[in-house]
N, C-alpha and C positions, 0 to 999 in steps of 0.2 A: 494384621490384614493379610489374607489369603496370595500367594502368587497370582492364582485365577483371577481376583479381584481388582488385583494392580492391571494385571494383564486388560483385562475385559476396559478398567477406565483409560488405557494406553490408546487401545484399540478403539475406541467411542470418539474421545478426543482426536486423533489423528484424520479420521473418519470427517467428522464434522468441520475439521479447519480442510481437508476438501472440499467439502460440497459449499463450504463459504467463499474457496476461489474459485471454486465452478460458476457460483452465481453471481459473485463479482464482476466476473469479463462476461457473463448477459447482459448485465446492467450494462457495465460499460460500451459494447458494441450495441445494443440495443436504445442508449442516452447519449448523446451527444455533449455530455456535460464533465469537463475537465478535473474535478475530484472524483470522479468515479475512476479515472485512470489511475488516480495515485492511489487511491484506495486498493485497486486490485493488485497492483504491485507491492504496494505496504504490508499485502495479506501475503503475496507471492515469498517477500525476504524475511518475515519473520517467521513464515512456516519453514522455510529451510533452515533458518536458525536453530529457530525449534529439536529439528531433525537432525540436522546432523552434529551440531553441536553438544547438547542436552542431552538429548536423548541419543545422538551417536555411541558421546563418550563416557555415560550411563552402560551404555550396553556393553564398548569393549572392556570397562571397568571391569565388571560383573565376569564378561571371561575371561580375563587376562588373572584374575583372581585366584577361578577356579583351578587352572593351571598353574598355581602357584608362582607367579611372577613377580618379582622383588617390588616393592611396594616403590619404590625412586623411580623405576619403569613406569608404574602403571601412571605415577602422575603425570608423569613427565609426557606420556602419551596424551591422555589426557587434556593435557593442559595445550596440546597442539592443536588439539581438533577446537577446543573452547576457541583458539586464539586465529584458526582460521575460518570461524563461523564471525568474527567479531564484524566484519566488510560487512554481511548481510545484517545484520542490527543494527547498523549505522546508516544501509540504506534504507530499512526499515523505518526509522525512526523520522532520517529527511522527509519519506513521502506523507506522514502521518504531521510533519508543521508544515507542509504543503496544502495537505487537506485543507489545514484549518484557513486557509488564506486564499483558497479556492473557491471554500463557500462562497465568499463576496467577490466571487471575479477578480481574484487579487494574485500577484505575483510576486514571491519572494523577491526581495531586493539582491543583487549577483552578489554584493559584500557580501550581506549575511550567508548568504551560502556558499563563499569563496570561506569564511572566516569557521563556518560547521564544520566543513571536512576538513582545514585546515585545523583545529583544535583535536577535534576526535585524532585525526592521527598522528597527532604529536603526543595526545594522552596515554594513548594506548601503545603507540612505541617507545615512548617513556619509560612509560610502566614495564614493557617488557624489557628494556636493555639493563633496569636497574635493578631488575630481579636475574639477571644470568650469572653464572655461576662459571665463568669463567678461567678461574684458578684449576678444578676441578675437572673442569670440561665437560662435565654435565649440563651443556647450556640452556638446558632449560627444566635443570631439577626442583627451581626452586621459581617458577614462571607462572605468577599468578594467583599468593596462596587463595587459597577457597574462601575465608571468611572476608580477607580483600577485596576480593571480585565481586562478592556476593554485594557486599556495600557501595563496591563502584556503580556496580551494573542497576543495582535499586535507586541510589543519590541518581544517577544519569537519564535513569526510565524517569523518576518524578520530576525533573527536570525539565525534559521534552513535554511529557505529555501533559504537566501541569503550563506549561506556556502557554501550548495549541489548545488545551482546554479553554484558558482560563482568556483567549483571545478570540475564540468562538462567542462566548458569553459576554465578553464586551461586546463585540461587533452586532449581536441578535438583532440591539434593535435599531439598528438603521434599516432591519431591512422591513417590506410594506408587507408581506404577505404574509398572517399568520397562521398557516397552517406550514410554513418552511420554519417559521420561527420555532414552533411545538416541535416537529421534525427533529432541528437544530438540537434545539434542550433535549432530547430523548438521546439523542448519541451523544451527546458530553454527560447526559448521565451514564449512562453504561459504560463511557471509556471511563470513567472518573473509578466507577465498580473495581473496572477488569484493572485498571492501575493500583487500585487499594488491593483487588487480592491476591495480583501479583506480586507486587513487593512484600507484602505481611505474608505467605506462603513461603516466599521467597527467603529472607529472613528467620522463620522460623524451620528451614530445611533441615536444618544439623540437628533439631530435635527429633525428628519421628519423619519416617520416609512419605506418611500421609499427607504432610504437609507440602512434600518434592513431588506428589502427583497432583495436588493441587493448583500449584507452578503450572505443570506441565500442563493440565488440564486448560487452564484459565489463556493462557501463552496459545495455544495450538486451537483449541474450539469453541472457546466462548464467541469468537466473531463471527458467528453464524447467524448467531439475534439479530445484530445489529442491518444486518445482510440480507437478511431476509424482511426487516422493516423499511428498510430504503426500499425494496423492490415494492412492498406495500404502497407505499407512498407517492414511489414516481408514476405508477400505474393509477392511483387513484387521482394526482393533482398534477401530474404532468401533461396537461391539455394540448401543450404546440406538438404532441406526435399522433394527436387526431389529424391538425392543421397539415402535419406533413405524408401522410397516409391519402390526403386527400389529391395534390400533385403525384403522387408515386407514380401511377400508368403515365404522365405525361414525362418524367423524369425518365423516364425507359425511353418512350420514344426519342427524346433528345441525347440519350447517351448510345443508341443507336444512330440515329444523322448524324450527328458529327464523331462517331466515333472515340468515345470518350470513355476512357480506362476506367475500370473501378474504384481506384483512392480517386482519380477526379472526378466521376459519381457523389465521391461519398464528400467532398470537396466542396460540389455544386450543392451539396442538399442542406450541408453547415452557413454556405453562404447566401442561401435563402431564409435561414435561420435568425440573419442576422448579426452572426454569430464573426468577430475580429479575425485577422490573422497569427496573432498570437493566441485566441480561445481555440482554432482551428487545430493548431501547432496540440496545444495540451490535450484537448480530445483525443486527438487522435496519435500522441506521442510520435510525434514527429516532428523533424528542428521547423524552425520558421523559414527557412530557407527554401525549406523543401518544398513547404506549403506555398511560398512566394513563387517557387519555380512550376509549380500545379498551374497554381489562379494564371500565370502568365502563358501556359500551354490552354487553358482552358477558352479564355479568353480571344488566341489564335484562332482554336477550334470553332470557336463557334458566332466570331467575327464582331461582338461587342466589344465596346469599351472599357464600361465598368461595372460594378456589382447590381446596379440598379436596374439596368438592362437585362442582367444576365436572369435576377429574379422576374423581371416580365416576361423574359424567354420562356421560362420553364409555365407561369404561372398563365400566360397567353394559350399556351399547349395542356395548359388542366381544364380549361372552361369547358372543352366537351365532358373529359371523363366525370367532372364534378354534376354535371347537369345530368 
């Protein structure tokens, strides 16, 4: 295969895992719906992964090469950049068994994710203290060999994604609305895809470089599908943002009387929605604290009690503009 042709599928793929996080944070600022946050972020740490790890340490390989550089250097290099892209993999990967727990309105339990990043970095600093080379002092000539890593990082991917996968697919069908359920199965097939061609790319790397843009490929741009079929979707089935279009002019007016910030605009229009203090919290990534410290400014401002009122506030103030 041509340089041009590597080049040109580099350039395509890197391409396209933009315009997938360009229209992730639409969605998300545009839906009000707390897996969209962790999705855009999940697309945010793997695309840096992607980049500066892989494809970084791809690239200083290739020069550090050229200039004839002792081959213990280049891994050694190498093997840095792999090992401080690892943070964003692991954040990547959190936000991707968030997803899946999000569909149903549901929240990681603090163990389980006390017990994630506590394992991951114990694996992975493990793994690197036992591979130093410290006799030597080449501490880290020997940090990570390649076929290693290559097997940890695919055992680890199938691992994650096969959980979150395979806990969307339980969950489907408790829920009532079947065109979220078709939705649902449509993205655990595609991740189920981008998992199998990742890992078998993956795996197959050390034979033929076709297979290491395939990796790259599938890692960096294949999330654009999926990305652009949610936006399908919430546009076509997501009805309560007609319902909330229909108060907007009257939401203006009330964020001009009482003089109300815009995160507590955007506060007041989640809590019309219906929508918890901790759903609030994950929309709109932000602690719950934060959001408790809002609803209790909000509340001041505009001299109600509680959420019930504050929805008849706003929805007492749409009766003209709806009419």
């Amino acid at each position: 295969m041509g340089i041009q042709i590597q080049l040109l599928i580099l350039v395509l793929s890197l391409i396209s895992g933009v315009f997938a996080i360009f229209f992730a944070n639409r969605l998300m600022r545009k839906y009000p719906l707390a897996y969209l946050s962790s999705y855009f972020y999940f697309l945010v740490f793997i695309y840096i992964f992607s980049v500066y790890s892989i494809i970084g340490s791809q690239s200083l390989k290739i020069i550090l090469e050229k200039h004839e550089t002792p081959i213990e250097i280049i891994k050694s290099i190498s093997a840095i950049l792999i090992a401080l892209g690892i943070p964003f993999i692991i954040l990547s990967w959190y936000m991707f068994i968030r997803i899946s727990h999000e569909f149903f309105k549901e929240e990681l339990p603090k163990l389980f994710v006390a017990l994630y990043f506590l394992l991951f970095a114990i694996s992975f600093l493990g793994y690197a203290i036992m591979n130093i080379d410290i006799g030597g002092f080449e501490i880290v000539n020997y940090f990570m060999d390649s076929n290693q890593l290559i097997w940890t990082f695919s055992s680890l991917m199938l691992l994650v994604f096969g959980y979150s996968l395979t806990y969307i697919l339980l969950k489907i069908n408790s829920l009532k609305d079947k065109n979220q359920k078709i939705a649902y199965k449509w993205f655990v097939l595609w991740y189920s895809m981008i998992t199998a061609l990742s890992v078998g790319s993956l795996l197959l790397s050390s034979l033929h470089i076709v297979f290491g843009l395939v990796f790259i490929a599938v890692l960096t741009g294949f999330h654009l599908v999926p990305v652009l079929f949610l936006n399908i979707y919430l546009q076509k089935y997501y009805s309560s943002v007609a319902e909330l279009s229909a108060f907007s002019g009257s939401l203006e007016d009330v964020v001009a009387k009482f003089d109300i910030s815009k995160r507590e605009s955007e506060i007041i229009e989640l809590i019309c929605r219906g929508m918890s203090n901790q759903e609030i919290s994950d929309a709109l990534f932000i602690s719950l604290q934060t959001v408790k410290d809002h609803v209790y400014r909000i509340f001041l401002k505009t001299g109600v009690k509680n959420r019930v009122q504050l929805a008849n506030l706003v929805s007492q103030t749409s009766d003209p503009v709806s009419n």
